[in-house]
N, C-alpha and C positions, 0 to 999 in steps of 0.2 A: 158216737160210738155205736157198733152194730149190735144187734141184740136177735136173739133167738127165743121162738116160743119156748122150748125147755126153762129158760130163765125167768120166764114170766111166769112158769105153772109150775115153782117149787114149792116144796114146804119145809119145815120146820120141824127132822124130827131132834128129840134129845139122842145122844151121844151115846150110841153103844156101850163105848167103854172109854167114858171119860179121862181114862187117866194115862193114854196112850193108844197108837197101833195096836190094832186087836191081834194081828197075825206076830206082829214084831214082841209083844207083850208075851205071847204065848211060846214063840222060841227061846226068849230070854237076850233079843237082840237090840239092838239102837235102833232111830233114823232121826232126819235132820230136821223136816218141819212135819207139821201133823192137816192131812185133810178130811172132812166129813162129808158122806155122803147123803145131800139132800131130799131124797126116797125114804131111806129107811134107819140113817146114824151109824152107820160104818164108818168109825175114826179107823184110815189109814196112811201112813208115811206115800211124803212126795216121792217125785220123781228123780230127785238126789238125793234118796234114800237107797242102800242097797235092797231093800226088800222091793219098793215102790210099789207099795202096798195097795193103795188108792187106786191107780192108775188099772192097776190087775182085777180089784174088785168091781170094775166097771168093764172092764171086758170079762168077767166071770157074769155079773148079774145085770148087766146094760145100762143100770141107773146113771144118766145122762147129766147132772150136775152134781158138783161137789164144793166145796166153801172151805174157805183157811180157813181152821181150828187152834190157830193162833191169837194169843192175845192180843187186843189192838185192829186187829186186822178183821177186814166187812167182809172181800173181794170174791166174787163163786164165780166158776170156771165150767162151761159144757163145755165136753167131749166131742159129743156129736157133732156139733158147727165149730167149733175150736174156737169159742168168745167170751171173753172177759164179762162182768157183770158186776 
């Protein structure tokens, strides 16, 4: 599987706003699955999300991995090189 330095020099932060999409939370809207970003804990909705939350908070603030916030699920995703981790 290919890997990229970003996936190597992640951290761990806690979850902004544990208890959903922070942007989606705040409209008073839905989305489908929840991702974190591992910089700084910006829970936001995937990409088949109508908000696609996640995806915008990393082209807003460039932070280069994010991880399902999904129960069950390990799996964190760069942006940057487009690979699974």
């Amino acid at each position: 599987m290919p890997t990229c330095q970003h996936l190597t020099e992640t951290q761990d932060p806690p979850a902004r706003t544990p208890g959903g999409c922070e942007e989606c939370l705040a409209a008073g809207s839905g989305w489908v699955h929840l991702r974190r970003c591992l910089s700084c804990g910006h829970v936001g909705c995937c990409d088949s999300s109508p908000g696609r939350h996640a995806t915008a908070h990393f082209h807003q603030a460039g932070h280069p991995v994010i991880s399902s916030f999904e129960p069950g699920e390990t799996w964190r995703w760069c942006y940057v090189d487009q690979v699974v981790g």
